[in-house]
C-alpha positions in Angstrom: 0.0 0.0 0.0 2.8 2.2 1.1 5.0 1.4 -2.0 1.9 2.1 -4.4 0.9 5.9 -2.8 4.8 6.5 -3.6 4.5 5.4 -6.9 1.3 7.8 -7.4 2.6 10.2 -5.9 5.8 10.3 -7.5 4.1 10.4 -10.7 1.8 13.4 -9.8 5.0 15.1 -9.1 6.7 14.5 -12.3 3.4 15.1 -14.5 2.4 17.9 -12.4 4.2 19.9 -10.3 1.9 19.4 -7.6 1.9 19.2 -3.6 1.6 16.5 -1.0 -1.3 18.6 0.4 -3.0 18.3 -3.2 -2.1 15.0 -3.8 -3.3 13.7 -0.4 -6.6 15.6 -1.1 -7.5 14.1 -4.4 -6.8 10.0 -3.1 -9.1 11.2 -0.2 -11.8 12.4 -2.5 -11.3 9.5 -5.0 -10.8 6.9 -2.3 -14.4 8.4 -0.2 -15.6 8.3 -3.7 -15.5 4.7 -4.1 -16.3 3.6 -0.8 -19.4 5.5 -1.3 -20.0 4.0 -4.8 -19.6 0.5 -3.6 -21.6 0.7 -0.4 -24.6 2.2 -3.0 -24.0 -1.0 -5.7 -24.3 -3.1 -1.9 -27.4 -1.2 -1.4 -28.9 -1.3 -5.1 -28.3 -5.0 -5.1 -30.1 -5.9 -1.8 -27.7 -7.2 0.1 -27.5 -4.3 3.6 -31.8 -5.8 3.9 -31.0 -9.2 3.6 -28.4 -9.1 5.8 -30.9 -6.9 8.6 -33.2 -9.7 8.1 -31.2 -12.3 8.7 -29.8 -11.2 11.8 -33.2 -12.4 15.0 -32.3 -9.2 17.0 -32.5 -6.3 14.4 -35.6 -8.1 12.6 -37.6 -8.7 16.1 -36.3 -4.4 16.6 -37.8 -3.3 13.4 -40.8 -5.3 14.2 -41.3 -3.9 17.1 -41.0 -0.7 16.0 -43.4 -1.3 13.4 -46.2 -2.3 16.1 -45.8 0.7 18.2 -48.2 3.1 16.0 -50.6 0.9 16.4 -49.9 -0.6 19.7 -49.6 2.1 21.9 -53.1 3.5 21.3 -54.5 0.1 21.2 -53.2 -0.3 25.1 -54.2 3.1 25.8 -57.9 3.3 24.7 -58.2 -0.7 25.8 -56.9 -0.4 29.2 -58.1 3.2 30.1 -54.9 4.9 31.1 -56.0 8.0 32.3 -53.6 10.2 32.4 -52.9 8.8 28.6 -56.2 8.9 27.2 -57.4 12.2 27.3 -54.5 13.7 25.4 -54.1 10.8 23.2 -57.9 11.0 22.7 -57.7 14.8 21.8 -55.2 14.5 18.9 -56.4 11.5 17.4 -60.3 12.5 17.7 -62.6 16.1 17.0 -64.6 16.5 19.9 -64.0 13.2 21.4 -66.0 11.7 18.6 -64.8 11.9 15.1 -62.2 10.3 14.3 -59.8 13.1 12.1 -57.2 12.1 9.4 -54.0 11.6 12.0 -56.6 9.3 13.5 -57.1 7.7 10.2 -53.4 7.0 9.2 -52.7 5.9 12.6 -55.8 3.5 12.5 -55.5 2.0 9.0 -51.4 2.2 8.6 -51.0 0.0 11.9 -53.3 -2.2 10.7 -51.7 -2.4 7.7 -48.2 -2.5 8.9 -48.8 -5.5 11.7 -48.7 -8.2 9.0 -45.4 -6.6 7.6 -43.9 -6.2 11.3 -45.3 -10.6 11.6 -43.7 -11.4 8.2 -40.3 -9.5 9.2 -39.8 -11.0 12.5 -40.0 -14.5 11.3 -37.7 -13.7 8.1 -34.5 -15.1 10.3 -36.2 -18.5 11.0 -37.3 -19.3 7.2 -33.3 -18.7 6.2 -31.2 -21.9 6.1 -27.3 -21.4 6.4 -27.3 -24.6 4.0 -30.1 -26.4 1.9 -29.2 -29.4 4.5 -29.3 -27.4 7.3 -32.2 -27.0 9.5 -33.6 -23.9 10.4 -33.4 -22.4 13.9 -35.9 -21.2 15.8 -35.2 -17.8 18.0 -36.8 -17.2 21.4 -36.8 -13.5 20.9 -39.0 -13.7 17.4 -41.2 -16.5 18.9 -42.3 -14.8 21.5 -42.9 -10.9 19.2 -44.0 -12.8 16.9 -46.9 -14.7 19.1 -47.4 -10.9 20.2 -47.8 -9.7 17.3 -50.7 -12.4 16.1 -52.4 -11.5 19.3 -52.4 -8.4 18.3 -53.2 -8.5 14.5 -56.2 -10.9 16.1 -57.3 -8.3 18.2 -57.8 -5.4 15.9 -58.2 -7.0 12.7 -61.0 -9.1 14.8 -63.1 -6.7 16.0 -62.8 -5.0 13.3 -64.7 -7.6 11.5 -67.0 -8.0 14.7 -67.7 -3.8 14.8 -68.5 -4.2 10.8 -70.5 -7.3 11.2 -72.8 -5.2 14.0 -72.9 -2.4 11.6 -74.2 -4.3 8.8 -76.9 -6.2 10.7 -78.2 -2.8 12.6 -77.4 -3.6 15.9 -74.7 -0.5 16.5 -72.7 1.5 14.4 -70.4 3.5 15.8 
C-alpha cells in the first residue's frame, strides 16, 4: 500500500508539479468516492436488507418498531390509562367523537403495517445457512411474533365484529 501511494505520488510530481497537500486531497476524495459508490452497488443489489433480516435481533427491533403506531393506542384506549387517554384522545379524535385524518393513518397504517412487522420478524427463521441445514428457531422472534398475532387478532377481529354489528343494525359506531 505504502509502495503504491509512492508510486502515485511520484508520478503526480513528475506530471504535475503538484503538492503533497494536493495530492493527499485528491486520493481522499477518489478513495471516499468509491467507498461511497460501492456501499450504493451493496445497497442497489439488496444485500444491507438481507443481511438486517437475517440477523433475529434487528428483525424482532424493526418489528417492534413497526407495532408501536398501532400498539400504543390500542393499550391506551383498551386499558383506560388515564392520564394517557385524554390527550391521546384529543389528537387522534374532533370533539372526542370523530375520528380526524392523524386518527385515520394511525388506525388503517397500523393495521396495515402489523402483517409486515409478523412477516419480518420470522424472516430469520425461514433462512437456512445450507439447503441441508435445519432452520433455527429464536426465542426473541417467537415470543414478538406470538405478540404480534395477538395483536393482529385483536384489531383485525373486531374490526370484522364492529362491521359485522354495523351491517346487521345492531350499533354502528
Amino acid at each position: 500500500m505504502e509502495q503504491t501511494f509512492n508510486d502515485l505520488y511520484k508520478e503526480q510530481k513528475r506530471q504535475t508539479e503538484g503538492r503533497l497537500f494536493g495530492f493527499v486531497l485528491r486520493v481522499f476524495v477518489e478513495t471516499t468516492t468509491g467507498i461511497i459508490r460501492e456501499h450504493a452497488i451493496l445497497i442497489a443489489e439488496g444485500n444491507a436488507m438481507k443481511n438486517i433480516l437475517a440477523n433475529s435481533r434487528s428483525a424482532a427491533i424493526i418489528s417492534f418498531i413497526l407495532c408501536l403506531p398501532l400498539a400504543v393506542p390500542y393499550v391506551i384506549f383498551m386499558y383506560d390509562l388515564e392520564p394517557l387517554i385524554g390527550p391521546l384522545n384529543n389528537l387522534l379524535t374532533v370533539d372526542g367523537q370523530q375520528i380526524n385524518n392523524l386518527g385515520r393513518i394511525v388506525i388503517f397504517g397500523g393495521l396495515l403495517l402489523l402483517p409486515v412487522a409478523f412477516t419480518l420478524n420470522l424472516q430469520p427463521m425461514l433462512i437456512r445457512a445450507e439447503p441441508e441445514q435445519k432452520r433455527t428457531l429464536h426465542a426473541i422472534n417467537l415470543i414478538l411474533g406470538a405478540a404480534i398475532l395477538l395483536l393482529v387478532m385483536m384489531t383485525w377481529g373486531s374490526l370484522i365484529l364492529e362491521s359485522i354489528y354495523c351491517l346487521q343494525g345492531i350499533r354502528c359506531d
